[in-house]
VEXZA-715190 format. One line per field, with one value per residue (C-alpha): residue number from 0; residue in three letters; y, x, z. Coordinates in nm, 2 decimals, always signed. Each point is the difference from the previous one (the first is absolute). Layout:
<recs>
k: c(NUM, ...) .
r: c(ALA, ...) .
y: c(Y, ...) .
x: c(X, ...) .
z: c(Z, ...) .
</recs>
This chain:
<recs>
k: c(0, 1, 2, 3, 4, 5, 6, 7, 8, 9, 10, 11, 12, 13, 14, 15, 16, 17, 18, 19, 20, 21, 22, 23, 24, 25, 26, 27, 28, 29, 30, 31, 32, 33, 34, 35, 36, 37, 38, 39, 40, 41, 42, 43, 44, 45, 46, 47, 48, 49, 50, 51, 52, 53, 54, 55, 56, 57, 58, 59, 60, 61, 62, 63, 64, 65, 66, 67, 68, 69, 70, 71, 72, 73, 74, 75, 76, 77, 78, 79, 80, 81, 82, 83, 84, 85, 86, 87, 88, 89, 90, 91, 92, 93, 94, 95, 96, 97, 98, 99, 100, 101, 102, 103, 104, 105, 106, 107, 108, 109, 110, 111, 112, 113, 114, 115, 116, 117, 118, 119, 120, 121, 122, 123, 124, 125, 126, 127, 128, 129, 130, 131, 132, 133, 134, 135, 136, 137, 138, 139, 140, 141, 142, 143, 144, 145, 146, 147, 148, 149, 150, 151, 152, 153, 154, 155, 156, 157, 158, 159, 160, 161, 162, 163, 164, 165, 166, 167, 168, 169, 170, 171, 172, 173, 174, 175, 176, 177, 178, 179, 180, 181, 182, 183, 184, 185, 186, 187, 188, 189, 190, 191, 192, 193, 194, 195, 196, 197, 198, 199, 200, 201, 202, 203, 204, 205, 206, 207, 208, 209, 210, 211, 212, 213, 214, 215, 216, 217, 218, 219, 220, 221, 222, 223, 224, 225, 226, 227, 228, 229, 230, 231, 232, 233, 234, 235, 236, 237, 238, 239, 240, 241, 242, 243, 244, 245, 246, 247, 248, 249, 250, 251, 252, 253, 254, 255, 256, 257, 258, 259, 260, 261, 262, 263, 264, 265, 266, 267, 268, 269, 270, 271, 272, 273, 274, 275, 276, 277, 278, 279, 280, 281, 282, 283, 284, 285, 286, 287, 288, 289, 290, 291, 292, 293, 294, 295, 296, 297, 298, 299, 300, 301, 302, 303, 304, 305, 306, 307, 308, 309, 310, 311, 312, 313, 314, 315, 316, 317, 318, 319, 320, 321, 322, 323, 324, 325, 326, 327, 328, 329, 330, 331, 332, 333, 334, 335, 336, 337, 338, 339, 340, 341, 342, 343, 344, 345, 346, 347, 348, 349, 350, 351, 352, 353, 354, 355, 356, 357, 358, 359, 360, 361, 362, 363, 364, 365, 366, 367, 368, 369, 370, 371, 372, 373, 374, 375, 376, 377, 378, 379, 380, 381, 382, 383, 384, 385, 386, 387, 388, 389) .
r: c(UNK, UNK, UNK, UNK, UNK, UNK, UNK, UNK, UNK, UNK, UNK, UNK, UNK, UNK, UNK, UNK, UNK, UNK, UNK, UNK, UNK, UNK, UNK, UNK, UNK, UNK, UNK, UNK, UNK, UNK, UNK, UNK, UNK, UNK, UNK, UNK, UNK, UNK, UNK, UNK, UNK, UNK, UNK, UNK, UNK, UNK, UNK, UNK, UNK, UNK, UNK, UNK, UNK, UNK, UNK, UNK, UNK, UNK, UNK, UNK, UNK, UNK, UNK, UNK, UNK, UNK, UNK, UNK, UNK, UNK, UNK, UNK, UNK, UNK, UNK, UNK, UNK, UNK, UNK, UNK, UNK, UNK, UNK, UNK, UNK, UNK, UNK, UNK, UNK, UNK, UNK, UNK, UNK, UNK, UNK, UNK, UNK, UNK, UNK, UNK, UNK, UNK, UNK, UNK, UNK, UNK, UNK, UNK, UNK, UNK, UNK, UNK, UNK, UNK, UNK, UNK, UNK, UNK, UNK, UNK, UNK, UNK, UNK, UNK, UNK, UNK, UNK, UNK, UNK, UNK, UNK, UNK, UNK, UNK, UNK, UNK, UNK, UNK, UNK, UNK, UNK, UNK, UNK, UNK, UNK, UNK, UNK, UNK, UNK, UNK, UNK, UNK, UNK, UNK, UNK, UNK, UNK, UNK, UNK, UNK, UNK, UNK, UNK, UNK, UNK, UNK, UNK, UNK, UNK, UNK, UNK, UNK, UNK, UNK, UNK, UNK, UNK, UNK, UNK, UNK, UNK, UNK, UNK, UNK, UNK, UNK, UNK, UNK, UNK, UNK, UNK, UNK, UNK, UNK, UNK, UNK, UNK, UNK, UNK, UNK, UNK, UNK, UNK, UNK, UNK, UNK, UNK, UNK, UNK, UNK, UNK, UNK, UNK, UNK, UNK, UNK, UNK, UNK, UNK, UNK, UNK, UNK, UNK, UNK, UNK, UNK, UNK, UNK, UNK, UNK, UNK, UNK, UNK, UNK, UNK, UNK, UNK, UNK, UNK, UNK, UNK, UNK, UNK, UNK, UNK, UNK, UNK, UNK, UNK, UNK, UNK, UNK, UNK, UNK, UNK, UNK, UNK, UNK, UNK, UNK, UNK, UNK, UNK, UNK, UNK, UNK, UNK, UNK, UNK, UNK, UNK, UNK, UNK, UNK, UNK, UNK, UNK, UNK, UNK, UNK, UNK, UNK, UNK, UNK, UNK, UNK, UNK, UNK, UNK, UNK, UNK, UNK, UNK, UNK, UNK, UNK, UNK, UNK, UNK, UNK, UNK, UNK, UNK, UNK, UNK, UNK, UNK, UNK, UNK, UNK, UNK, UNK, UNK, UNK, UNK, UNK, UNK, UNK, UNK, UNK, UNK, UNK, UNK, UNK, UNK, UNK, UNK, UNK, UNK, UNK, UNK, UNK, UNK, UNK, UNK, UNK, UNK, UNK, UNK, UNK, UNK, UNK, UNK, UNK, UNK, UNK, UNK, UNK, UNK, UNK, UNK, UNK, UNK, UNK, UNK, UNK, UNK, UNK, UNK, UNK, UNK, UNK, UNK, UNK, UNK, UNK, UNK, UNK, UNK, UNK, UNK, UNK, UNK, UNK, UNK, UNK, UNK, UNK, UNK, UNK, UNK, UNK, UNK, UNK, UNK, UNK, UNK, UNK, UNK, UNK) .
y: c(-5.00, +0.18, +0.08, +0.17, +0.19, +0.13, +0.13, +0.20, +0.35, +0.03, +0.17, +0.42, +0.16, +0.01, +0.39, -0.14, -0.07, +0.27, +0.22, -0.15, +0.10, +0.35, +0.02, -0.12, +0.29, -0.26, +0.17, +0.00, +0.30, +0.15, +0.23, +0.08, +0.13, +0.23, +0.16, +0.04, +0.19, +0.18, +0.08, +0.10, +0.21, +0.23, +0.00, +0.15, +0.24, +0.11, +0.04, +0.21, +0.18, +0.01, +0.38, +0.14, -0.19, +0.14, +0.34, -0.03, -0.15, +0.32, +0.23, -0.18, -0.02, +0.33, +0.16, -0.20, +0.13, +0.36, +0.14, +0.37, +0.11, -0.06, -0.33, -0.03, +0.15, -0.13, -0.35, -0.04, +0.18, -0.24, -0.28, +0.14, +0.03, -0.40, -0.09, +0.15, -0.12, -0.35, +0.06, +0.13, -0.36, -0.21, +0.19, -0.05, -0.36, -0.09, -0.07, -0.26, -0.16, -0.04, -0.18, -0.18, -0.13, -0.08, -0.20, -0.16, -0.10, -0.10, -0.24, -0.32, +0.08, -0.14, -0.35, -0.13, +0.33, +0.15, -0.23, +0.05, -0.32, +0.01, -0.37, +0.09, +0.27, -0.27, -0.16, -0.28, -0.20, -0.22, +0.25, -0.02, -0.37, +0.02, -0.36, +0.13, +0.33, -0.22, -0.15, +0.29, +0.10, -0.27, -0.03, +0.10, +0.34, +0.07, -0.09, +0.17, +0.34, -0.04, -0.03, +0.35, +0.19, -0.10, +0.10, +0.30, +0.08, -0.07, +0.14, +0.37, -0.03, -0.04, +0.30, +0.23, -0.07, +0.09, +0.27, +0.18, -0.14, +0.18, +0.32, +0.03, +0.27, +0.19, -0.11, +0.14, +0.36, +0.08, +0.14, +0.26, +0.13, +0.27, -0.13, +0.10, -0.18, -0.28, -0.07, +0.01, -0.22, -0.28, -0.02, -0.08, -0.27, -0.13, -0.05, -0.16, -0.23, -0.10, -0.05, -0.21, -0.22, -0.01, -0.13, -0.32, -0.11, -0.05, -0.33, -0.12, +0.07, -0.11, -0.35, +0.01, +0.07, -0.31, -0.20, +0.07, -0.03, -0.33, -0.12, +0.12, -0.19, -0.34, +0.05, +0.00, -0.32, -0.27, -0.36, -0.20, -0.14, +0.36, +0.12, -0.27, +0.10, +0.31, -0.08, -0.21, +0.32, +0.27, -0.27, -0.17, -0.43, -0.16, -0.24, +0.27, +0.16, -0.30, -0.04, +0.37, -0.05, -0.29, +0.16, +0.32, -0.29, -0.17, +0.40, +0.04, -0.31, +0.04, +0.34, -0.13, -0.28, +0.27, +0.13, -0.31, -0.03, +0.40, -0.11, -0.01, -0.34, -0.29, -0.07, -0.30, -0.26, -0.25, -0.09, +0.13, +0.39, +0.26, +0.37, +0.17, +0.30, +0.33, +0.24, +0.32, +0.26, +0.25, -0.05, -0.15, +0.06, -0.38, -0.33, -0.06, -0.29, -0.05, -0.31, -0.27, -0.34, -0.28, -0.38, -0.01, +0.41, -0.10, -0.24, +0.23, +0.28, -0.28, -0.07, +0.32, +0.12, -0.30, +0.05, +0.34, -0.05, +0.15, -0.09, -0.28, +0.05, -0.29, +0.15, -0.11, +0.20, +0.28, -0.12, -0.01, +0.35, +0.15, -0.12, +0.07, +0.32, +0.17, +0.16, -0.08, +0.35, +0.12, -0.01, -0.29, +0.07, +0.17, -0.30, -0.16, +0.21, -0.19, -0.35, +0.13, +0.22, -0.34, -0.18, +0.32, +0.07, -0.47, +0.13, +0.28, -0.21, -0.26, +0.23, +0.13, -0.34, -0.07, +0.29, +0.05, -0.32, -0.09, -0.16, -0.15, +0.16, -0.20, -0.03, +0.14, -0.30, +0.06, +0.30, +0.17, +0.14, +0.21, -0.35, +0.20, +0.08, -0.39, -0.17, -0.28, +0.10, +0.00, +0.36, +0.10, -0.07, +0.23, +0.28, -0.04, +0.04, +0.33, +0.10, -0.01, +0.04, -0.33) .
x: c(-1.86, -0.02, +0.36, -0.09, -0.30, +0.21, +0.27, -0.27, -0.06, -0.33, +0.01, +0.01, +0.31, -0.01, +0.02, +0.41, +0.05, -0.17, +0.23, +0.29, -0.06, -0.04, +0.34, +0.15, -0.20, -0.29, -0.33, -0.27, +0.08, -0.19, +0.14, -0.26, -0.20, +0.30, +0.03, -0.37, -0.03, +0.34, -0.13, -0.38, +0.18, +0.18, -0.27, -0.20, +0.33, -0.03, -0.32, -0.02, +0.34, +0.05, -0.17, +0.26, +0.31, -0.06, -0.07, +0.31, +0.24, -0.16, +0.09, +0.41, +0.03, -0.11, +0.25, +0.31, -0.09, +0.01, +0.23, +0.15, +0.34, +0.17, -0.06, +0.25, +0.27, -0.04, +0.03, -0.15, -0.33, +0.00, +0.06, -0.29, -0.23, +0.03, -0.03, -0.28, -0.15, +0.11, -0.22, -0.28, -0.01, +0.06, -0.31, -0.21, +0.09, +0.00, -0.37, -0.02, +0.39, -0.16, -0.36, +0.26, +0.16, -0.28, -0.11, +0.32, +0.06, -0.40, -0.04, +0.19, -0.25, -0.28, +0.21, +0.24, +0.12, +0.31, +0.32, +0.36, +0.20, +0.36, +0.02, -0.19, +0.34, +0.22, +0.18, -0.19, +0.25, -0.26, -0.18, +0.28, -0.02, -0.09, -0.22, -0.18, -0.06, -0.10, -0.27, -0.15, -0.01, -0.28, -0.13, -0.40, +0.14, +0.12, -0.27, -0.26, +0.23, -0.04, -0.33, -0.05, +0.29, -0.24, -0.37, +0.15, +0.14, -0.33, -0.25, +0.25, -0.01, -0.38, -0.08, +0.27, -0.15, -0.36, +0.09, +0.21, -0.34, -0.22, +0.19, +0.12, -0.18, +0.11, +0.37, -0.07, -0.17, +0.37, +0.14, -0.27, +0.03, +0.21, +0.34, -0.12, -0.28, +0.12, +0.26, -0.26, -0.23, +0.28, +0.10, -0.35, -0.03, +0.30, -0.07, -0.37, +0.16, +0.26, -0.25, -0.20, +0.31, +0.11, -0.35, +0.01, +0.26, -0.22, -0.12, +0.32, +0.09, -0.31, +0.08, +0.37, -0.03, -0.23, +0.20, +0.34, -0.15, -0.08, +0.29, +0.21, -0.24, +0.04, +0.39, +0.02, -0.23, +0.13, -0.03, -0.10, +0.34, +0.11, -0.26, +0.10, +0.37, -0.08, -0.23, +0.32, +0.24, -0.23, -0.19, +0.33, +0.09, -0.31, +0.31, +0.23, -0.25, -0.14, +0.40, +0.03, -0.32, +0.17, +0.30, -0.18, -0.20, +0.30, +0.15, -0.26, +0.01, +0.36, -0.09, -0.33, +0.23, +0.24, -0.26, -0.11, +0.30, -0.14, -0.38, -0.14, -0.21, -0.04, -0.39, -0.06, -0.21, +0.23, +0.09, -0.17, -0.01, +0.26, +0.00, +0.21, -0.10, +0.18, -0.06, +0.16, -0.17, +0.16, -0.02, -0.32, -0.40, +0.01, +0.19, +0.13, +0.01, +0.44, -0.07, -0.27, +0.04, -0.22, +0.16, +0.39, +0.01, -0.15, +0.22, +0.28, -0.13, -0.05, +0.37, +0.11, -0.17, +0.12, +0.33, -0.06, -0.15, -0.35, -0.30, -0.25, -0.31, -0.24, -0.39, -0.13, -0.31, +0.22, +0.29, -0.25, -0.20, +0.35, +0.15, -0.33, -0.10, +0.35, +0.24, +0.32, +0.20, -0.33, -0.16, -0.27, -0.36, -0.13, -0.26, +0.25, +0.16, -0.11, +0.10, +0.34, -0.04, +0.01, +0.27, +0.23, -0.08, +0.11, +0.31, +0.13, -0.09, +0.21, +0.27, -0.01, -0.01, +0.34, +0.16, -0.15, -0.11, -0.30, -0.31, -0.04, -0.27, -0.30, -0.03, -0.30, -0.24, -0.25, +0.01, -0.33, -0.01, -0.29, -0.17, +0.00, +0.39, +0.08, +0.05, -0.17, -0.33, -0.30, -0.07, +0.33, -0.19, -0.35, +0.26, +0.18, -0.31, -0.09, +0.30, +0.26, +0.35, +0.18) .
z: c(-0.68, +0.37, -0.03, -0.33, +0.10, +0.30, -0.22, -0.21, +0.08, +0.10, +0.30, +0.06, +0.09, +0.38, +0.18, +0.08, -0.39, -0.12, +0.30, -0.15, -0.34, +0.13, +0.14, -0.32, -0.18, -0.19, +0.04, -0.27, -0.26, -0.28, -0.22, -0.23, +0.30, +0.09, -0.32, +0.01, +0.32, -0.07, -0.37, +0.17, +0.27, -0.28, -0.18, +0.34, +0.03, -0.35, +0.02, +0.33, -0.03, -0.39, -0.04, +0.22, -0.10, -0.37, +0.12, +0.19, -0.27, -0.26, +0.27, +0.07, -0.34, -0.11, +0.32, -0.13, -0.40, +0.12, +0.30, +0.07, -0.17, +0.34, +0.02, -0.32, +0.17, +0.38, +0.05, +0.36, -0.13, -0.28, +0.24, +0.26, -0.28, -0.14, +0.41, +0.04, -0.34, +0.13, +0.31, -0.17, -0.20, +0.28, +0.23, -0.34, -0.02, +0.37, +0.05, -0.31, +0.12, +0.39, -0.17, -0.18, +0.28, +0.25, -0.30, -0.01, +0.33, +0.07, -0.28, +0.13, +0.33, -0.28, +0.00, +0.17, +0.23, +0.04, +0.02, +0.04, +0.03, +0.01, -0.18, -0.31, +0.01, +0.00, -0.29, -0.20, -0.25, -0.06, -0.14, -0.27, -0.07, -0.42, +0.04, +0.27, -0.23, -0.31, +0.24, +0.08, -0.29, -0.11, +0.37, +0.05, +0.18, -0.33, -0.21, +0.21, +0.00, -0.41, +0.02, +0.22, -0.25, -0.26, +0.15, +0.13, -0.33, -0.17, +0.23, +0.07, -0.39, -0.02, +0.25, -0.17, -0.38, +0.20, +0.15, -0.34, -0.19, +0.21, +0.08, -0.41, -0.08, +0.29, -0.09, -0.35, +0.13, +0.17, -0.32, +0.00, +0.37, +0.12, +0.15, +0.38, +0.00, -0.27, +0.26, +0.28, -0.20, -0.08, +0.36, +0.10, -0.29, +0.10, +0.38, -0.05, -0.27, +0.25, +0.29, -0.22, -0.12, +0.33, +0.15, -0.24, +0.21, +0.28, -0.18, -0.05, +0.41, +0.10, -0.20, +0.12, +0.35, +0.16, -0.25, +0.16, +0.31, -0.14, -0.11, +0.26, +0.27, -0.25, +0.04, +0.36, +0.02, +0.21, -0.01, +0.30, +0.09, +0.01, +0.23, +0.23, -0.03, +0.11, +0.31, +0.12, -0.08, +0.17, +0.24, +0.12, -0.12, +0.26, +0.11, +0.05, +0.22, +0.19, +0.10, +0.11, +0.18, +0.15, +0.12, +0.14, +0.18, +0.13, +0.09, +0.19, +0.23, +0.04, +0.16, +0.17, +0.19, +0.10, +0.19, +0.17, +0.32, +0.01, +0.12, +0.35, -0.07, -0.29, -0.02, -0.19, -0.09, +0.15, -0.39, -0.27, +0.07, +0.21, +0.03, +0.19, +0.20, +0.13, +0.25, +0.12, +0.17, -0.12, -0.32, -0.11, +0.17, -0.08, -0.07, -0.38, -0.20, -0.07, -0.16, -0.10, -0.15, -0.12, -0.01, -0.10, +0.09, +0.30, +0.12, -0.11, +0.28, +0.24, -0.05, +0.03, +0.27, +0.23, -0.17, +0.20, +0.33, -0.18, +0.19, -0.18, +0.08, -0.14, -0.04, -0.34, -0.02, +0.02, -0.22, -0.28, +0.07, +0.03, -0.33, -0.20, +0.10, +0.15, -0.30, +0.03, +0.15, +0.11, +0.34, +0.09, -0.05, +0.31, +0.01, +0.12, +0.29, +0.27, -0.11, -0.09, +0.32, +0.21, -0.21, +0.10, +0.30, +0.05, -0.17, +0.21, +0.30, -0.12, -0.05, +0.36, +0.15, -0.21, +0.12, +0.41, +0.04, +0.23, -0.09, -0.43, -0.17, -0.12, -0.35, -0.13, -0.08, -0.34, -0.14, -0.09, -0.38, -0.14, -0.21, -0.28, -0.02, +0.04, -0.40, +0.14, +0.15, -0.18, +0.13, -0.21, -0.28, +0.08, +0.11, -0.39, -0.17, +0.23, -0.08, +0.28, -0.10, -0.11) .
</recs>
């Protein structure tokens, strides 16, 4: 039963899903509300723009029905004449064609958006698959489509029967009106009959639109096992990255120990901590941490840096404030200065007797570390929850 509840689609399409679908050009559509704003927006252009286009056509047509004798007998007159009768048409029509088209262009913006996607350009053979057509045929798409065709056949019906009921007698009175103003009259019938048929399609839009919306939404649903396959395909495999975490761990070792015959002194613990310290006064206001260790990694940099003739310097207190609070790569805390200050100043001692001989440097006895930079002072604690730096 759990593996069949996680195979159900109950979930939402995550933003990734939802991005994919996108790409392959599947966004929520709804034509009905397109023809209604495309239909509403020539009925605005009409409207707005009609006057003029009619007074235009009467004045083209009335030009190309009457033209000067030597327009029969010189063809680029002729020609000029029909150009400029062309322009005349297009300048008339241009307002209504540019409502047209912002209407165009702006109604995917009311769902869904603009899209281009280059797959829904490529070739679909499935799409050719007769079974699969068959299917669709008696699929819930389908019936639902049916059932729009049919209430936007009845309800366009409906308003046009009460529109020619109501406007009858003014249908009737046209035979008895002079043609200019019969012509006028019919016009205006005509466009307030279309605006009202057109307007009925609002219901059917406003019906259609949420619905797609709908449907498309319930398409993209995913089931829990597919959310999950997707966290591990965007997320990364939790094993894979454990083991890349792993080797970036074991990287950065290789290139800590490197460091290690580099260092001026080992401090450690004697056994369960050892950082190893730097210190160039050229380069740095301050010795830097090139490489810290806790047990195994500790005995490694032990290891090494007698491997290398590197110093070891046993001061616990100071082995444990310097791998708690010092960053590897960074320079010490400058709490710590002057203990690190007398561990250096042992070393370079050291290194002169080696070299010059003369009397052996005394090795520094305890060290003193600020209590609240030692792990294992209770003042450590009182300085944690003041917040000093960990």
């Amino acid at each position: 039963m759990a593996e069949e509840s996680d195979l159900e689609k109950t979930e939402p399409a995550s933003p990734r899903k939802l991005e994919q679908a996108r790409e392959q050009g599947d966004v929520p559509r709804s034509r009905e509300l397109a023809t209604c704003t495309l239909l509403l927006g020539a009925s605005a252009a009409f409207w707005f723009t009609g006057g003029h286009m009619i007074t235009e056509m009467n004045g083209v047509l009335a030009s190309g029905l009457s033209f000067d004798r030597e327009m029969a007998f010189d063809m680029e007159l002729l020609l000029a004449h029909a150009a400029a009768s062309i322009i005349r048409l297009l300048i008339a029509f241009a307002p209504a064609a540019l409502i047209l088209m912002v209407v165009a262009l702006a109604s995917p913006m009311l769902i869904g958006g603009w899209l281009f996607s280059a797959e829904a350009l490529q070739p679909n053979f499935g799409r050719m698959n007769p079974i699969k057509g068959i299917g669709n045929m008696f699929s819930t798409r389908s019936a639902v489509e049916l059932g729009k065709a049919i209430g936007k056949t009845v309800l366009v019906g409906w308003i046009a029967w009460m529109v020619i009921k109501f406007e009858i007698d003014a249908v009737l009175a046209l035979s008895v009106e002079p043609l200019k103003s019969g012509m006028e009259h019919l016009g205006h019938l005509l466009l307030v009959s279309f605006i009202f048929i057109v307007s009925g399609l609002i219901i059917i839009a406003a019906v259609d639109a949420p619905y797609q919306m709908w449907a498309h939404a319930k398409k993209l649903m995913m089931s829990r096992q597919d959310v999950r396959q997707e966290s591990k395909e965007s997320d990364g495999n939790p094993e894979i990255k454990a083991k890349i975490r792993q080797q970036q761990r074991e990287m950065a070792r290789r290139r800590m120990m490197t460091e290690v015959p580099t260092a001026d002194v080992v401090v450690t613990n004697p056994t369960h901590y050892a950082v190893a310290l730097k210190y160039s006064e050229k380069g740095n206001r301050a010795p830097i941490v090139v490489a810290k260790g806790a047990d195994e990694v500790a005995a490694r940099i032990r290891e090494l840096a007698m491997e290398n003739n590197v110093v070891l310097m046993e001061a616990p207190p100071l082995a444990r404030a310097l791998f708690r609070h010092a960053e590897l790569g960074d320079e010490i805390p400058e709490a710590l200065y002057i203990a690190v200050a007398e561990v250096l100043a042992y070393v370079f001692q050291l290194r002169a007797y080696s070299k010059n001989g003369g009397s052996r440097p005394q090795k520094p006895g305890d060290i003193d570390v600020p209590p609240e930079l030692d792990p294992l002072n209770p003042a450590a604690e009182d300085a944690d929850t003041n917040g000093l730096p960990q």
